[in-house]
C-alpha positions in Angstrom: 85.5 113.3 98.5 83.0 110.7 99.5 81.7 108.6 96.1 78.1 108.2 96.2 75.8 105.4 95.0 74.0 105.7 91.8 70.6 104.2 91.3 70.2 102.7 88.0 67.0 100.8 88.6 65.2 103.6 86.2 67.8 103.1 83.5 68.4 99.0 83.3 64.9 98.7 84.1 65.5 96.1 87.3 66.7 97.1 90.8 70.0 97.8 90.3 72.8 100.0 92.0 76.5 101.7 91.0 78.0 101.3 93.8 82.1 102.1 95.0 83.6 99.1 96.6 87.4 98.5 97.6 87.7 96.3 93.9 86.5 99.3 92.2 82.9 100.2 91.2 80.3 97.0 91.1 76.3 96.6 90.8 74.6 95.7 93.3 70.9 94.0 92.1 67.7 94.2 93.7 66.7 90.6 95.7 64.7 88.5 93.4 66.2 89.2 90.3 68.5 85.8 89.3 71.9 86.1 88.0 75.1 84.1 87.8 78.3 84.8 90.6 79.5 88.1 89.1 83.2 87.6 87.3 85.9 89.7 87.2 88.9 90.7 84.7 92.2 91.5 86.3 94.9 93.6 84.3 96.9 90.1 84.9 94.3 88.6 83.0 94.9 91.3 80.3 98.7 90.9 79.6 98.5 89.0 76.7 96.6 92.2 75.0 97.9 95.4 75.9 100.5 97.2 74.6 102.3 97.4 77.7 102.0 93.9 79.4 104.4 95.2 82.2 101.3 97.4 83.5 99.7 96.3 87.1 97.4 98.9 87.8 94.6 99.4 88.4 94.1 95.3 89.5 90.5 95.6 88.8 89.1 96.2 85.8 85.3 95.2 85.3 82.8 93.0 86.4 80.6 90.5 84.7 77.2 90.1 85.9 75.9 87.1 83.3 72.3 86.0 83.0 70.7 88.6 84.7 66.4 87.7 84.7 63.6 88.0 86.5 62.0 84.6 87.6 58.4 85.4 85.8 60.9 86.1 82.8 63.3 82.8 83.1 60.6 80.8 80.6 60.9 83.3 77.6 64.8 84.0 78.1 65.4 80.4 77.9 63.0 79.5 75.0 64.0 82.7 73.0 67.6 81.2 73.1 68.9 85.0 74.3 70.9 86.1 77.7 71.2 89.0 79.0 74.1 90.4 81.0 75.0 93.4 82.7 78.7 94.8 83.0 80.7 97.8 84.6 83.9 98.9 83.8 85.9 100.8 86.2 87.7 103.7 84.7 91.5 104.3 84.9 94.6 104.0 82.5 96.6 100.5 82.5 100.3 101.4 83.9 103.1 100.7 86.0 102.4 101.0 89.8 99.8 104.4 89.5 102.2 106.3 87.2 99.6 107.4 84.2 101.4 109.0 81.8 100.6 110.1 78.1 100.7 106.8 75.7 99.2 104.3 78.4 96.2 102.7 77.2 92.9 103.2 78.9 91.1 100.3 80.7 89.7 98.1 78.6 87.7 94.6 78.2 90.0 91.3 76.9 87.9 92.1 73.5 86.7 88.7 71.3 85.0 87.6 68.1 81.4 85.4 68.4 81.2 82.3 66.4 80.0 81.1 62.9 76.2 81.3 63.1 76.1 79.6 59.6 78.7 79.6 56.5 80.4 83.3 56.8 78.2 85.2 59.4 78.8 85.3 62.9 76.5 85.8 66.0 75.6 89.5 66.2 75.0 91.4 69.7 72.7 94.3 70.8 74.5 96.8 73.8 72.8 99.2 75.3 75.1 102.2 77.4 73.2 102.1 80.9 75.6 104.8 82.3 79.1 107.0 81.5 80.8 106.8 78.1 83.2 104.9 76.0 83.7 103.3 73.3 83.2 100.1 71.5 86.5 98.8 68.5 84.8 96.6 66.1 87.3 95.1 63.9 86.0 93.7 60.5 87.8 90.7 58.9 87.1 88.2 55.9 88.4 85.4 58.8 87.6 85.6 62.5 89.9 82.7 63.0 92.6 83.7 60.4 96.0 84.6 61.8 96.9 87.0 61.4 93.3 88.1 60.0 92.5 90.8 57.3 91.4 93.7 58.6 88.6 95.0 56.1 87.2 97.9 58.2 88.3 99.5 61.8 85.3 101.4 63.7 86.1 103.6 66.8 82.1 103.8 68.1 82.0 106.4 70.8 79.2 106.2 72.9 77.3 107.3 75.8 74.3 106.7 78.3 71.3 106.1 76.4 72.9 104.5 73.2 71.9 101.0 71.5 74.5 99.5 69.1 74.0 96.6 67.6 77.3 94.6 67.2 77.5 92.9 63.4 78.5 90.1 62.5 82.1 89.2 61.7 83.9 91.6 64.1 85.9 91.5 66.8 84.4 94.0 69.9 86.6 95.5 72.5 84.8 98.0 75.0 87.2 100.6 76.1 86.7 103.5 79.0 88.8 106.5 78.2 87.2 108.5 80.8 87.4 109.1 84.7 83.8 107.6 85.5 82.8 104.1 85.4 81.1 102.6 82.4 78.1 100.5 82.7 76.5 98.6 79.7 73.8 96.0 79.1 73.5 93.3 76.8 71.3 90.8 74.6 73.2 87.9 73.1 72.8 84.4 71.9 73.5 82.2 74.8 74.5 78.7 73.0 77.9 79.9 72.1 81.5 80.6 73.5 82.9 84.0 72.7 86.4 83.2 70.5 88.9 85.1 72.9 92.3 83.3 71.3 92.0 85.3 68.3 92.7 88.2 69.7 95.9 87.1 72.0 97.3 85.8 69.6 97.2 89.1 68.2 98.4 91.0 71.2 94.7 92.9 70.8 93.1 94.7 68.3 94.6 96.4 65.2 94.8 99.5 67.2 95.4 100.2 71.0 93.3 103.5 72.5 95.8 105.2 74.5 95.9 108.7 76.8 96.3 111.3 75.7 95.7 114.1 78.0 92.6 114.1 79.2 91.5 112.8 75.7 92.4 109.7 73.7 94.3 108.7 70.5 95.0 105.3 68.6 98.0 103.8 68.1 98.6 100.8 65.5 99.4 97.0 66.8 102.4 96.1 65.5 101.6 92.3 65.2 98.8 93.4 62.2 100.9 93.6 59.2 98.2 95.9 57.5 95.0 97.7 59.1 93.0 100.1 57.6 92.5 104.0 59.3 89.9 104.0 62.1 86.6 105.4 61.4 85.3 107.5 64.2 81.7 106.9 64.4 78.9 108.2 67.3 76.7 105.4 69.0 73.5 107.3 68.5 74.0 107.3 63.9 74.7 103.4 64.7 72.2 100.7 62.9 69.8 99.7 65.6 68.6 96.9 63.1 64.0 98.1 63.8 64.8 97.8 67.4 62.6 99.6 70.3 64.1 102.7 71.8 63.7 105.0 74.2 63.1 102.4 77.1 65.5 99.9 78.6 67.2 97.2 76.3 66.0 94.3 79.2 62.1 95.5 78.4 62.8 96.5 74.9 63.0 92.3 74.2 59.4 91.4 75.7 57.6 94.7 74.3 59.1 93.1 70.3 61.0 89.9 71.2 61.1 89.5 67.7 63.0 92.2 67.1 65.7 90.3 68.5 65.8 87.1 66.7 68.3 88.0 64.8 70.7 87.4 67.5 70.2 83.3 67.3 69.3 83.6 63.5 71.3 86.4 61.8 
């Protein structure tokens, strides 16, 4: 069956395409609009955080689009201290040679914890489902740098095309795609940091890995965490979306109330 392109210029509100490439599914952006090399994650970049580091398929498992701007809007980004980055995350489960079975883990990002913003608060992040459906793990803990940390609160998000979450502060965030279409999501974040990625390897992942099951999903504890609390399941669209504009496209929703998103440098 031939794969088609998708046209998400409507939805990311910039000229931007889905489209099916030989490395899995990547954007393709409209000329004039600035942006860094895209980056990818390969499952051998992933070994150190699923629960089956022997896995080798599929090799490509999202792409990284960072700083994504107009020119006419470089000025404001800058000065506003934000970024915004665009991201799509090819479906498929993590396993040995093709062989999907029940218990794999779905594709996933590496997942990582922001840094201290001030004494005990973290950077937060605004994302904003362009296209498909997945899910978002945010992993509370009193520590993001504690090892092993204390879990205080385990959030499944599931959410789809059209939903804004915002991402709190102090928790680790791990996109996951346990679905057979690609996953595209936007988002606004603080640009003067490095994401904390070590955390989390040294942890083997999160508290809980998402695995197949079927054609749906389950969880399945980490046994690095001594102690973890249940998962809550919660939908994208009853998340807090912290006053911010809806209903149009998170890259315009910043210059219709950019400061509705100055929490992001100042939470």
């Amino acid at each position: 069956m031939e794969v088609s392109v998708i046209d998400l210029t409507e939805r990311v509100g910039l000229p931007v395409k889905l489209v099916p490439a030989e490395e899995g599914w990547q954007l393709e952006i409209g000329g004039g609009v600035l942006h860094e090399k895209p980056a990818v994650r390969l499952i051998s970049d992933l070994k150190p955080v699923m629960k089956n580091p022997n896995a080798n398929t599929p090799r490509w498992l999202y792409w990284m689009y960072r700083d994504v701007r107009l020119p006419e809007h470089e000025d404001q980004i800058v000065a506003s201290g934000l970024r915004y980055d665009l991201t799509v995350f090819n479906p498929g489960v993590l396993c040995v040679d093709g062989n999907a079975k029940d218990g794999d883990e779905w594709n996933k990002a590496a997942g990582h914890y922001h840094p201290y913003a001030r004494s005990g608060i973290t950077f937060p992040e605004v994302y904003e489902v362009v296209y498909g459906r997945g899910m978002f793990l945010l992993q509370f803990v009193e520590d993001v740098f504690a090892i092993p940390p204390k879990v205080t609160r385990f959030v499944i998000l599931e959410v789809q095309a059209g939903d804004l979450v915002v991402i709190p502060p102090n928790c680790a965030h791990i996109a996951v795609i346990p679905s057979n279409e690609p996953m595209v999501t936007s988002n606004w974040v603080a640009r003067a940091f490095d994401s904390q990625y070590t955390p989390i390897r040294l942890m083997k992942g999160a508290a809980y890995y998402i695995v197949k099951d079927g054609d749906g999903y389950a969880w399945e504890r980490n046994p690095t965490y001594p102690d973890a609390p249940q998962p809550e399941i919660v939908k994208g669209s009853e998340w807090e979306k912290r006053g911010l504009p809806t209903g149009i496209p998170a890259y315009r929703a910043f210059f219709e109330d950019p400061k509705a998103f100055e929490f992001l440098v100042r939470p």
